[in-house]
VEXNU-860158 format. One record per residue: x, y, z of N, C-alpha, C in turn. Coordinates in nm, 2 decimals. Each point is the difference from the previous one (the first is absolute). Last residue first. Example, Ala and Ser with C-alpha at 12.3 -4.5 7.8 and 13.67 -1.06 7.14 Angstrom:
2
   n_c1   n_c2   n_c3  ca_c1  ca_c2  ca_c3   c_c1   c_c2   c_c3
   1.28  -0.22   0.71   0.09   0.11   0.00  -0.08   0.11   0.08
   0.03  -0.57  -0.01  -0.09   0.12   0.00   0.09   0.12   0.00
//
This chain:
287
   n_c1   n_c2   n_c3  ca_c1  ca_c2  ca_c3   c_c1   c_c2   c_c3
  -2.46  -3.02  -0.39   0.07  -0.10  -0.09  -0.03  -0.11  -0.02
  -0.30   0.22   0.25   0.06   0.16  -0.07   0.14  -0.14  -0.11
  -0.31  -0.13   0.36  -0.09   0.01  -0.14   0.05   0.13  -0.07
   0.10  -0.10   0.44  -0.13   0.11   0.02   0.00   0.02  -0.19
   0.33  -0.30   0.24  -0.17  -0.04   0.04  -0.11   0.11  -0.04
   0.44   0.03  -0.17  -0.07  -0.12  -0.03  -0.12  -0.05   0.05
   0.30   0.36   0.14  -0.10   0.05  -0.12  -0.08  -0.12  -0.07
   0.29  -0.09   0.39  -0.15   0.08   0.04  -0.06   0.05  -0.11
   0.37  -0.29  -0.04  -0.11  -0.07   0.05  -0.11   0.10   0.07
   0.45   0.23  -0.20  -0.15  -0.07  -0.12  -0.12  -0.12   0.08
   0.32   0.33   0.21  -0.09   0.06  -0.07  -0.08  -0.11  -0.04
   0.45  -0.02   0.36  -0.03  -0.04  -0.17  -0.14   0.07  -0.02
   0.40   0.14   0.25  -0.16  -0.01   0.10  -0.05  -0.04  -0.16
   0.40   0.14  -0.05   0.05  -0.11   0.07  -0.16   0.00   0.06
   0.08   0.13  -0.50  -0.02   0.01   0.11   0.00  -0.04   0.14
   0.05  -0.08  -0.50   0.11   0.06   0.06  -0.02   0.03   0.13
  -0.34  -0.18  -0.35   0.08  -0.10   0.04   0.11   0.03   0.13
  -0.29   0.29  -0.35  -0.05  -0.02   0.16   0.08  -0.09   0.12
   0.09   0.24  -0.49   0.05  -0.06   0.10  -0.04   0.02   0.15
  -0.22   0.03  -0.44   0.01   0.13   0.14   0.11   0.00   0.08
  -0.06  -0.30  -0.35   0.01   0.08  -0.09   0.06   0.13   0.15
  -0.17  -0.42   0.18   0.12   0.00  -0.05   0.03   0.12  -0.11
  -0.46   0.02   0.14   0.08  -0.03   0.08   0.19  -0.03  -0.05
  -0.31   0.21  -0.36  -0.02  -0.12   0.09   0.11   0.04   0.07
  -0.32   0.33  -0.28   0.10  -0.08   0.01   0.04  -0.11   0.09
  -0.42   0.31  -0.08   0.07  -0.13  -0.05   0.12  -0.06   0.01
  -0.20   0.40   0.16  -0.01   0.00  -0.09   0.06  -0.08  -0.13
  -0.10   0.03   0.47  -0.08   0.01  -0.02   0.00   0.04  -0.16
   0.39  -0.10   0.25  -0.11  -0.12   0.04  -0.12   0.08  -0.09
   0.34   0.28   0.00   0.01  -0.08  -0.07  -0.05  -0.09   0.00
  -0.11   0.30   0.37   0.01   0.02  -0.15   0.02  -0.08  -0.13
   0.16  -0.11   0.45  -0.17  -0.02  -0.02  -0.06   0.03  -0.18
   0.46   0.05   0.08   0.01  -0.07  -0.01  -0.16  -0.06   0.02
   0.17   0.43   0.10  -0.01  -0.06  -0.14  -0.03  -0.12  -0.03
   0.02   0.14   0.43  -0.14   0.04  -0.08   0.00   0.02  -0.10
   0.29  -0.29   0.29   0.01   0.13  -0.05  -0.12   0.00  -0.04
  -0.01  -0.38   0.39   0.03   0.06  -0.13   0.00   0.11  -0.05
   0.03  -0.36   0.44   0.04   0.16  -0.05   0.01   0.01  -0.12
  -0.25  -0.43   0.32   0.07   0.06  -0.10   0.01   0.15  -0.02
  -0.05  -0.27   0.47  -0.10   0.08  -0.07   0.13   0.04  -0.12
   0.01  -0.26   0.45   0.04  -0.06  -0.04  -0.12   0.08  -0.15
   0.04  -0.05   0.53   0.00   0.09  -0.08   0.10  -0.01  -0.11
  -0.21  -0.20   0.47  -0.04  -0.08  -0.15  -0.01   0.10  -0.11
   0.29   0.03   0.50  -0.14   0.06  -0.07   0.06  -0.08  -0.10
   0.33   0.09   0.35  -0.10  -0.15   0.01  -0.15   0.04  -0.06
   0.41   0.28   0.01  -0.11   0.05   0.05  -0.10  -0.10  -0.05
   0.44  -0.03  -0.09   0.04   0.07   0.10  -0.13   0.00   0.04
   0.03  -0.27  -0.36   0.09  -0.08   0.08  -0.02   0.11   0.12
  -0.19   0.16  -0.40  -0.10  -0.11   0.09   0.06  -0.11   0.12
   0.21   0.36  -0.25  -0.10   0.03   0.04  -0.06  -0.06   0.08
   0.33  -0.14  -0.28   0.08   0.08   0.14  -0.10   0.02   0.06
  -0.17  -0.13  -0.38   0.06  -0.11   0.08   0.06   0.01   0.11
  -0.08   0.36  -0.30  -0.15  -0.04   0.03   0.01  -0.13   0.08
   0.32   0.29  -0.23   0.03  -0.02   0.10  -0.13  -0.07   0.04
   0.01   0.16  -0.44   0.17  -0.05   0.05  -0.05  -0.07   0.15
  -0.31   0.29  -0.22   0.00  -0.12  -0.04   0.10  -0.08   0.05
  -0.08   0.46   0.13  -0.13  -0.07   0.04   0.00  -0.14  -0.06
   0.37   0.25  -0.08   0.04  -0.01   0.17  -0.14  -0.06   0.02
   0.11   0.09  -0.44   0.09  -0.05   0.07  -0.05  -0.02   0.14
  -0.23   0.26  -0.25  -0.03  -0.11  -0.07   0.08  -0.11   0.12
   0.05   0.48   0.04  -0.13  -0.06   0.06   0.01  -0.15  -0.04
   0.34   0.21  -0.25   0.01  -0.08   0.16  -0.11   0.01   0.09
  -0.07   0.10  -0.44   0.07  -0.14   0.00   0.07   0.01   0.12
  -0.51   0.22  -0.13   0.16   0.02   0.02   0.09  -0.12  -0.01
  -0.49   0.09  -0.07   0.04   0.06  -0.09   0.19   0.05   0.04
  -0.46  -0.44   0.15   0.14   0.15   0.03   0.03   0.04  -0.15
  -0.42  -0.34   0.28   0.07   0.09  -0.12   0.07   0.06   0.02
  -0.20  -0.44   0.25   0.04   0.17  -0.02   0.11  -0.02  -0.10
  -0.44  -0.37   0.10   0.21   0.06  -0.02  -0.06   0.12   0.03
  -0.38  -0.22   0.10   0.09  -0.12  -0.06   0.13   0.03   0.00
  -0.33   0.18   0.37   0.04   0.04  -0.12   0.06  -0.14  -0.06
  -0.23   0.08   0.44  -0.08  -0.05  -0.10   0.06   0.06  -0.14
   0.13   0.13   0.44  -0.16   0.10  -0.01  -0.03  -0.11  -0.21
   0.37  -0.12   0.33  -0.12   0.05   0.06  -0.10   0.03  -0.08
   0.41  -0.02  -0.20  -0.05  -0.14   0.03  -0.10   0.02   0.10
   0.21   0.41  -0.11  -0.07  -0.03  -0.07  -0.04  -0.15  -0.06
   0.17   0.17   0.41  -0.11   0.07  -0.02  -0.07  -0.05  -0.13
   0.46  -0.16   0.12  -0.13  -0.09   0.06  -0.13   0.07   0.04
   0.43   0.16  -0.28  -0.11  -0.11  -0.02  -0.06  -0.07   0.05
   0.14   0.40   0.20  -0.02   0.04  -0.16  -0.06  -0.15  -0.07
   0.25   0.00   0.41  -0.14   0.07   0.04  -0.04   0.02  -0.17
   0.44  -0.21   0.03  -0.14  -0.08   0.04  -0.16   0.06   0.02
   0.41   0.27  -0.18  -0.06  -0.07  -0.07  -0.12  -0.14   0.04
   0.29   0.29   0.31  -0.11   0.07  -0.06  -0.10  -0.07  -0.11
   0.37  -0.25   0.30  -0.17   0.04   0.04  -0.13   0.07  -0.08
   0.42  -0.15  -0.22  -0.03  -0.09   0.06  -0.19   0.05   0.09
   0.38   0.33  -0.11  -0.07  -0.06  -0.14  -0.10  -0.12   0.06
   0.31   0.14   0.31  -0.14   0.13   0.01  -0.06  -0.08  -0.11
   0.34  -0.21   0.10  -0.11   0.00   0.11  -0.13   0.04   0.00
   0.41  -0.03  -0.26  -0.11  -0.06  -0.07  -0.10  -0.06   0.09
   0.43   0.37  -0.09  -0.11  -0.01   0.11  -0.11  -0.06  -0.02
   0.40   0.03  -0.29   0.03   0.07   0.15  -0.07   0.00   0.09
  -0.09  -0.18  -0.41   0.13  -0.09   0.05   0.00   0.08   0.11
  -0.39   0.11  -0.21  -0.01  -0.14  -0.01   0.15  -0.05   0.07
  -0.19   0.48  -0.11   0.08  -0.06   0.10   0.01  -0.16   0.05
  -0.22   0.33  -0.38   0.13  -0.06  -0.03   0.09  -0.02   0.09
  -0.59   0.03   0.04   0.10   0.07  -0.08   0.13  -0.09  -0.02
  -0.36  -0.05   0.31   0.08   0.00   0.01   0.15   0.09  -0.07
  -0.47   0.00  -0.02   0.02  -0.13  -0.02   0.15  -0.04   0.08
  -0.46   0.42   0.06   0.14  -0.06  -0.05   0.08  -0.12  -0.03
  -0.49   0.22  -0.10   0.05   0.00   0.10   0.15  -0.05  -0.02
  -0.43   0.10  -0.28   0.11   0.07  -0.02   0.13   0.02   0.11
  -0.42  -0.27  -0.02   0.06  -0.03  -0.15   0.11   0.10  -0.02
  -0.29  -0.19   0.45   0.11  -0.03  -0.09   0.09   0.07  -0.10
  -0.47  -0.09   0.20   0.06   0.15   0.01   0.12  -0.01   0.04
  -0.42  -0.18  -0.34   0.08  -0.02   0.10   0.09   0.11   0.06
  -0.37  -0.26  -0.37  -0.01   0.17   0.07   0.10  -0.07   0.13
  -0.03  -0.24  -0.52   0.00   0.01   0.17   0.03   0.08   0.00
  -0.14  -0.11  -0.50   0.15   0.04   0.11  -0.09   0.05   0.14
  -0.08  -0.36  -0.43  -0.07   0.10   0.11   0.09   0.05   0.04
   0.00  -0.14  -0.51   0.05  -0.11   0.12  -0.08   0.15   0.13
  -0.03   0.06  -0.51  -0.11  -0.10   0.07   0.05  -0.02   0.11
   0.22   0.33  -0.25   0.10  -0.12  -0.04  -0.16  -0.15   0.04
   0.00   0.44   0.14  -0.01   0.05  -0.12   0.00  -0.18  -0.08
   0.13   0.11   0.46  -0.15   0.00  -0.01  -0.03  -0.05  -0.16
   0.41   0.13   0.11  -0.01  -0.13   0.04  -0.14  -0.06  -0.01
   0.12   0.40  -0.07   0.11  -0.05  -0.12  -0.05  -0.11   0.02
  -0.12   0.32   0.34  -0.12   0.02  -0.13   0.02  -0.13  -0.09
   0.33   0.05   0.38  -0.14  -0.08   0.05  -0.09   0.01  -0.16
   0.41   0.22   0.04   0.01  -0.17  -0.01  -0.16  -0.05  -0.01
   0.01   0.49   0.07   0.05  -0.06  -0.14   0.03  -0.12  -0.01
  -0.11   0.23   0.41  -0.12  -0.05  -0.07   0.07  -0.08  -0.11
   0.20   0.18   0.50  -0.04  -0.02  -0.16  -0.09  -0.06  -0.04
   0.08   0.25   0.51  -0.14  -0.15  -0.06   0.03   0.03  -0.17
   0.30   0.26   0.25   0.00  -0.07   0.10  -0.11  -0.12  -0.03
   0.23   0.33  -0.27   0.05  -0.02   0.09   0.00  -0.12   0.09
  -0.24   0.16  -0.48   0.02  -0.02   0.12   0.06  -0.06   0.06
   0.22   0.05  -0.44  -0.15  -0.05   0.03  -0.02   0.10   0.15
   0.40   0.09  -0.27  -0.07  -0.12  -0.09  -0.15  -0.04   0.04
   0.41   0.39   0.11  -0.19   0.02  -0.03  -0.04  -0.11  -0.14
   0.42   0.13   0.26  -0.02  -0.10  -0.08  -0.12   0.01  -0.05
   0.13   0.30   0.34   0.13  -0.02  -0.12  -0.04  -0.07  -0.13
  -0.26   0.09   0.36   0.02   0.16  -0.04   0.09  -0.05  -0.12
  -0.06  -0.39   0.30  -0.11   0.07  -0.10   0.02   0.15  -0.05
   0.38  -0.38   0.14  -0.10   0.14   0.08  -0.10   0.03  -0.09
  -0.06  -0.41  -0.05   0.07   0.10   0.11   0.14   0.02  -0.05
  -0.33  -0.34  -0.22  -0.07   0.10   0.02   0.10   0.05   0.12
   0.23  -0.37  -0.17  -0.09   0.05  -0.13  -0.06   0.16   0.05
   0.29  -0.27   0.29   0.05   0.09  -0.04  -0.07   0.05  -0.14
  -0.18  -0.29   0.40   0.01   0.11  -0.01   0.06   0.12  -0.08
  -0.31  -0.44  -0.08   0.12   0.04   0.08  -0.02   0.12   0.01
  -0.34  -0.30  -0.25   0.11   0.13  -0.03   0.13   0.03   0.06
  -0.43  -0.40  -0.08   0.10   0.02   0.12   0.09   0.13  -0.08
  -0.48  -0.29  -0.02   0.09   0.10  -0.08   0.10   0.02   0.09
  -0.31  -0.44   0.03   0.08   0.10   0.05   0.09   0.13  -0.03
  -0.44  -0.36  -0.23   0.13   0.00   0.02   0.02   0.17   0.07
  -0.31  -0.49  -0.14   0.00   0.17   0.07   0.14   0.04   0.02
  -0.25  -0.33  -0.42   0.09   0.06   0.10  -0.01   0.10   0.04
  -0.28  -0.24  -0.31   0.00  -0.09   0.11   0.09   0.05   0.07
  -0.02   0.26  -0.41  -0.15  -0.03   0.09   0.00  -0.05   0.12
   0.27   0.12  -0.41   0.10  -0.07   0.15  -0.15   0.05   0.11
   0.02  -0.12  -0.61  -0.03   0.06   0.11   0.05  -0.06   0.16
   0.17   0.02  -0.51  -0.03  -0.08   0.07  -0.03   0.08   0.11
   0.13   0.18  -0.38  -0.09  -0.13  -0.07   0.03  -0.06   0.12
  -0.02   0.54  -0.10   0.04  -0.12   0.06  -0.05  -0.11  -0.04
   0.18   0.51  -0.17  -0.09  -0.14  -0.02   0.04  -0.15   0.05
  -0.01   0.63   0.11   0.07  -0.19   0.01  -0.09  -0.11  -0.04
  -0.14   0.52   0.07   0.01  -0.06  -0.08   0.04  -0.16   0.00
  -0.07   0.26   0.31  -0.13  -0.01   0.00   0.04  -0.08  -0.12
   0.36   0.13   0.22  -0.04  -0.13   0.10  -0.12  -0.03  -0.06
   0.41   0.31  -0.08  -0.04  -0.09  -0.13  -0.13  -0.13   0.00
   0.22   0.37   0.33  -0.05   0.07  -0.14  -0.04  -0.13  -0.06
   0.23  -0.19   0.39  -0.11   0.05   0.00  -0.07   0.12  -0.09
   0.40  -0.19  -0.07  -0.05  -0.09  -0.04  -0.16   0.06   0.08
   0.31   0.30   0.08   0.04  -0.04  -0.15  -0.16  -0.06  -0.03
   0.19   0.10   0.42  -0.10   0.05  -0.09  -0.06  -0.01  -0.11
   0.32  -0.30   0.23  -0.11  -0.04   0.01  -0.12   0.12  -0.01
   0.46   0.07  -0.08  -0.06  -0.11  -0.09  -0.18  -0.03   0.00
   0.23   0.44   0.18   0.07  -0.11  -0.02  -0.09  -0.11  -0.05
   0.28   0.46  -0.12  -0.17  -0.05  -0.06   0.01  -0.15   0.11
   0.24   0.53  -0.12   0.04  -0.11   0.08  -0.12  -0.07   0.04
   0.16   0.41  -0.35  -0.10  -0.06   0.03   0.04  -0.13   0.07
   0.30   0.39  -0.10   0.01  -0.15  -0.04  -0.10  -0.05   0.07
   0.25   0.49  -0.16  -0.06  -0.06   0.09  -0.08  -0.12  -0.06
   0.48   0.33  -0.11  -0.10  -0.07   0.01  -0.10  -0.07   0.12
   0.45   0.20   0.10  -0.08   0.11   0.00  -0.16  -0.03  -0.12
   0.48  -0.17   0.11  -0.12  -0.06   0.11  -0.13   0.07  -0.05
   0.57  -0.07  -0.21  -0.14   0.04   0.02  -0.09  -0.03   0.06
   0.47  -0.23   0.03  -0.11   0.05  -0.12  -0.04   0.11   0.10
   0.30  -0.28   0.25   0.05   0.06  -0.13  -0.07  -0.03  -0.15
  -0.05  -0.13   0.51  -0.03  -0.08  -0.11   0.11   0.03  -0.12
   0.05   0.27   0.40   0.00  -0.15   0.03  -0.03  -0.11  -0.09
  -0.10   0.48  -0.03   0.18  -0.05   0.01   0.03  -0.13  -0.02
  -0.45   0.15   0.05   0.03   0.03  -0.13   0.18  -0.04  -0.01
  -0.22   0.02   0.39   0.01  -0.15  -0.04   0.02   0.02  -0.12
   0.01   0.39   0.20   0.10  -0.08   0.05  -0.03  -0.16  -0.08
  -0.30   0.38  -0.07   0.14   0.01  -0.07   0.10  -0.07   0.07
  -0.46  -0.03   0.14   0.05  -0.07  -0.14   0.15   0.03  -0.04
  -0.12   0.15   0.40  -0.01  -0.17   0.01   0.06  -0.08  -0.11
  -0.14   0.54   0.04   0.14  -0.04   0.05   0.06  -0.17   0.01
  -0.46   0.16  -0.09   0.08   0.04  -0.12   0.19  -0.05   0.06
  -0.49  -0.24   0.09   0.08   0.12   0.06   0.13   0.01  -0.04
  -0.31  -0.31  -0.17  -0.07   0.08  -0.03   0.07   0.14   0.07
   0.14  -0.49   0.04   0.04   0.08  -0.13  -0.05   0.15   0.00
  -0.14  -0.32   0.28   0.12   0.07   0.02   0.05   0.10  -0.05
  -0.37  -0.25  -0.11  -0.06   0.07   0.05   0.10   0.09   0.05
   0.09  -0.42  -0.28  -0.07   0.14  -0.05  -0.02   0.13   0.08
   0.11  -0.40   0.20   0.15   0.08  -0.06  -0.03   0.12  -0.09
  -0.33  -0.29   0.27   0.07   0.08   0.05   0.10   0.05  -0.07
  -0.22  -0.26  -0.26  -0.09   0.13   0.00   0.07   0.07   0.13
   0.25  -0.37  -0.09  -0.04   0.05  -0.12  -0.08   0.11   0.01
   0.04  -0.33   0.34   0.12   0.09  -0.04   0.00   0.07  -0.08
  -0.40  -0.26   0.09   0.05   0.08   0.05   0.12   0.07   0.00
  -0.07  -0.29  -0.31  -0.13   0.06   0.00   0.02   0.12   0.13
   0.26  -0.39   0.04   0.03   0.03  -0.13  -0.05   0.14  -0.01
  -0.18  -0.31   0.31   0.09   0.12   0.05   0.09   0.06  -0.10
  -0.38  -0.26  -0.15  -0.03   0.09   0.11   0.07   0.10   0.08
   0.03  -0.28  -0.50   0.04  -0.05   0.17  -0.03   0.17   0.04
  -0.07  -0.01  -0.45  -0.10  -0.13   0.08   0.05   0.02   0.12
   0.01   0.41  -0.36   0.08  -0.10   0.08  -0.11  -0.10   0.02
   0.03   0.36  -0.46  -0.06  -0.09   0.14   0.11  -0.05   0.11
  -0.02   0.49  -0.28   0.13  -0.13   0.07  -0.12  -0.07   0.06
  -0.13   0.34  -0.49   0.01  -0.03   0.13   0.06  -0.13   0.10
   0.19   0.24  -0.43  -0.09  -0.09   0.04  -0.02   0.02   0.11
   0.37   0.13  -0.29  -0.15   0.10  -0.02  -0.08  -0.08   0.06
   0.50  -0.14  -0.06  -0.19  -0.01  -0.10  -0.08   0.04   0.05
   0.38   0.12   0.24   0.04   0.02  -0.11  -0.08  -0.08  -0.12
  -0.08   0.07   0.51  -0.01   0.14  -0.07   0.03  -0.03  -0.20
   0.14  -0.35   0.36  -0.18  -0.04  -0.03  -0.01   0.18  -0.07
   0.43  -0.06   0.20  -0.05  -0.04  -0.12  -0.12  -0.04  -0.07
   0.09   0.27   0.37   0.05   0.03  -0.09   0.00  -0.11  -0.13
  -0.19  -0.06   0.40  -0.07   0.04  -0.05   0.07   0.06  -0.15
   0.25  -0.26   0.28  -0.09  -0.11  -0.05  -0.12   0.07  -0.11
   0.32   0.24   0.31   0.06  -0.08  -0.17  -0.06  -0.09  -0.08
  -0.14   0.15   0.45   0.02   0.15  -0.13   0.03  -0.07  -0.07
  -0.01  -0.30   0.32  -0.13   0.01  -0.07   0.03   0.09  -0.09
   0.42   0.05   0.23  -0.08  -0.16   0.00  -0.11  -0.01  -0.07
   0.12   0.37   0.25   0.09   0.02  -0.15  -0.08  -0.14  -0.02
  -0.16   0.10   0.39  -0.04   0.07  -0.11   0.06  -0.04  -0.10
   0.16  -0.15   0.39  -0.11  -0.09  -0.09  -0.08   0.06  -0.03
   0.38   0.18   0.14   0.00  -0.12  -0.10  -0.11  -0.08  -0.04
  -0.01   0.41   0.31   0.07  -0.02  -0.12  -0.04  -0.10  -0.14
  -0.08  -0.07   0.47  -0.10   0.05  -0.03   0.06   0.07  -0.20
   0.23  -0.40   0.32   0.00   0.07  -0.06  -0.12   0.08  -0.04
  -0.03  -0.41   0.26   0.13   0.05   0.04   0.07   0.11  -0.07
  -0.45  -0.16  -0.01   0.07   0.03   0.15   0.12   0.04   0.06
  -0.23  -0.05  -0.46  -0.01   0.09   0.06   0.02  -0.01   0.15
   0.06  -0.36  -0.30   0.07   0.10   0.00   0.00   0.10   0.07
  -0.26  -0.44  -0.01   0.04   0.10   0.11   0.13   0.09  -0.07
  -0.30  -0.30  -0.29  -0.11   0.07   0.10   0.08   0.08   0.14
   0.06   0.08  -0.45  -0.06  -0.09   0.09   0.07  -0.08   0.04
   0.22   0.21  -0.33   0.04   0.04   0.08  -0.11  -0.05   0.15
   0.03  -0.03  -0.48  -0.08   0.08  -0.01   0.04   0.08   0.16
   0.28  -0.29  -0.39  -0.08  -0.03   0.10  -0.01   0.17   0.05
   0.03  -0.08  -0.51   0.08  -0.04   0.15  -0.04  -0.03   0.11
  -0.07   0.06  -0.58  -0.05   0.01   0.12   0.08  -0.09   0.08
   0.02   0.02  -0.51   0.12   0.05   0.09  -0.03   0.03   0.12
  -0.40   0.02  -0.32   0.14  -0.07  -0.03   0.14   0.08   0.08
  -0.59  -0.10   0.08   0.16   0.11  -0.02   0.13  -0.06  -0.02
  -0.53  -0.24  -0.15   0.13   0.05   0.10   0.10   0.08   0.00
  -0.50   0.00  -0.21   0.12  -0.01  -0.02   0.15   0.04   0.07
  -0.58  -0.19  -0.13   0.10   0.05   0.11   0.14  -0.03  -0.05
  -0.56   0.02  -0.12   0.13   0.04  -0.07   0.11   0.00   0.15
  -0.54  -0.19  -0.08   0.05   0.10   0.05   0.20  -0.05  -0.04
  -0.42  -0.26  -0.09   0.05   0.06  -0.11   0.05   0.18   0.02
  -0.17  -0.41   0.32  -0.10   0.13  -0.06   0.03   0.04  -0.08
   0.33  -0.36   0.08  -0.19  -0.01  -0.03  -0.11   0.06   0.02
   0.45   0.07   0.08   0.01  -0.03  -0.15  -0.15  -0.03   0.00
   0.10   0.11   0.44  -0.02   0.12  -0.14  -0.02   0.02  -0.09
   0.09  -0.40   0.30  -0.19   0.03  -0.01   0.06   0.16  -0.09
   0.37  -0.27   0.04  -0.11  -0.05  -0.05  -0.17   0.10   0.03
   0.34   0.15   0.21   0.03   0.01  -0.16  -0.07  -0.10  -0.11
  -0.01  -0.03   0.52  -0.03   0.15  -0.04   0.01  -0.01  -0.15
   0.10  -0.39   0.20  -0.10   0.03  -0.04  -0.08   0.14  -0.01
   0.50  -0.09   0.01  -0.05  -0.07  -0.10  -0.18   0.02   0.03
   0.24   0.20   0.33   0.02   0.06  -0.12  -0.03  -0.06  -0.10
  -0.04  -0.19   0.42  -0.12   0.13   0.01   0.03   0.09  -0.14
   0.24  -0.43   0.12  -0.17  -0.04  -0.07  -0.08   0.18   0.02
   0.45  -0.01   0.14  -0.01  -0.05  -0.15  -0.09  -0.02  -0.05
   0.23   0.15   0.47  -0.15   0.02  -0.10  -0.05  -0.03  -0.09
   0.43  -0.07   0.21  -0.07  -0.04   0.03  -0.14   0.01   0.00
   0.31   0.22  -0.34   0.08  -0.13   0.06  -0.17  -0.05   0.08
  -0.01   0.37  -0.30   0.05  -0.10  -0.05   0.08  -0.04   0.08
  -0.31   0.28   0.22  -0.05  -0.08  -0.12   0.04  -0.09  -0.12
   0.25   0.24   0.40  -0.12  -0.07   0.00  -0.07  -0.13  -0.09
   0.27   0.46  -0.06   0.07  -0.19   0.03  -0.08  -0.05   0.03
  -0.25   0.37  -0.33   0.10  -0.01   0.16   0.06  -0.14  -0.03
  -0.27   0.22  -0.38  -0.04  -0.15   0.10   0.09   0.03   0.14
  -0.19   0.38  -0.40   0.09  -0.08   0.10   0.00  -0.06   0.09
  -0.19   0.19  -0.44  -0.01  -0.06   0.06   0.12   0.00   0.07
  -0.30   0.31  -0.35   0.12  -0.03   0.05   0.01  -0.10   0.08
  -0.39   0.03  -0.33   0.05   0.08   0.16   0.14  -0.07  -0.04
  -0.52   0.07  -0.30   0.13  -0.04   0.03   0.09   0.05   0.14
  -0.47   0.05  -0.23   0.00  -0.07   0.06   0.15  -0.08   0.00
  -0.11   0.29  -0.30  -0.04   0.10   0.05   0.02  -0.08   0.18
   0.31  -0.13  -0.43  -0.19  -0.01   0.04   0.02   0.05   0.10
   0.43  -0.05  -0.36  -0.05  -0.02   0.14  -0.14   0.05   0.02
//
């Protein structure tokens, strides 16, 4: 194993309706000749609402996930955002002694290792001066979009600023494409009330892409699969409830990535998207 190896864990997500965010995460690894190796025997993580209904439980939940990422010595990438959050909140639980020895019950191991919690898109930002790209994204401006469960609570997570990240925007820069100054990128989407309240999802996600159909973007970028969900999925509900011409591709920012480092569209599965991508990468001389 190389100095440039990780643990990995994809969440549900990523192997059911995220599928293009885990295939082209793994394709662009393999093509920095970054190492990832799934946890064998990973569960669900407990995102994005266990903790409403158990504070407990959705500690034990991630612990076991850390527990096995302890057993190759690797640091844990994640890709999904709320993946990523459960995981450093359960670290952070962990940290009061009376907590661990209960979820210590609850798994039945040891807790008492510590498990570097990586998520992806730091990852791929370490590797942004090196990357060998063979296709520049020059002709795109694009929307970094974070959400909220990447950067908050910040005391906890200390992935970026709070409130204006940077790390999408460098990765994206890095890549030739422009990232837009907006004031968007860390606002709410909705999150995982799409069935109980696709009032709220509906409004909040319209203010989010019709800022960044305002201000002249081609896509937004996410680093989540229910950001993904609720800014791609519904964009027809969108335009049926608030009579706007808002109608803006959502891509992972692996999948830019992987644009810029040749792979193709269908390799990216760009195809999967219900806000199709390719007649805008087509006009801007990207496929």
């Amino acid at each position: 194993m190389t100095s440039r190896a990780y643990a990995y864990y994809p969440g549900c997500s990523l192997h059911s309706t995220a599928k293009e965010y885990d295939v082209s995460a793994r394709l662009v690894c393999e093509g920095l000749g970054i190492e990832l190796y799934e946890l064998d025997g990973w569960t669900c993580c407990g995102a994005s609402s266990i903790h409403s209904a158990s504070r407990l439980l959705s500690t034990a939940l991630p612990a076991r996930e850390l527990q096995l990422a302890g057993r190759p010595g690797l640091p844990l990438a994640v890709a999904c955002a709320m993946c990523y959050s459960r995981l450093k909140l359960a670290a952070h639980e962990l940290s009061d002694g009376a907590t661990k020895e209960l979820v210590e019950e609850i798994v039945g191991g040891d807790l008492s290792g510590t498990v570097e919690v990586v998520h992806l898109l730091k990852v791929l930002d370490g590797e942004r001066e090196a990357m060998p790209l063979k296709r520049s994204l020059s002709s795109l401006r694009v929307a970094c979009y974070y959400g909220c469960l990447l950067v908050r609570p910040c005391g906890v997570l200390d992935f970026d600023d709070e409130e204006n990240p940077q790390t999408m925007d460098r990765l994206i820069e890095a890549l030739g494409a422009r990232s837009i100054e907006w004031d968007f990128k860390t606002e709410c989407c909705g999150a995982s009330m799409p069935l109980s309240r696709p009032d709220i999802v509906l409004r909040l996600s319209y203010r989010i892409l019709s800022q960044a159909k305002q201000l002249g973007a081609d896509c937004i970028a996410v680093a989540c699969p229910m950001c993904h969900s609720n800014l791609d999925t519904y964009q027809g509900k969108i335009r049926a409830k608030y009579k706007g011409n808002i109608e803006l591709p959502v891509l992972y920012f692996t999948q830019l990535v992987g644009l810029a480092l040749g792979f193709s569209p269908r390799q990216l599965l760009l195809n999967r998207h219900f806000t199709d991508p390719l007649p805008m990468l087509k006009a801007r001389g990207l496929v």
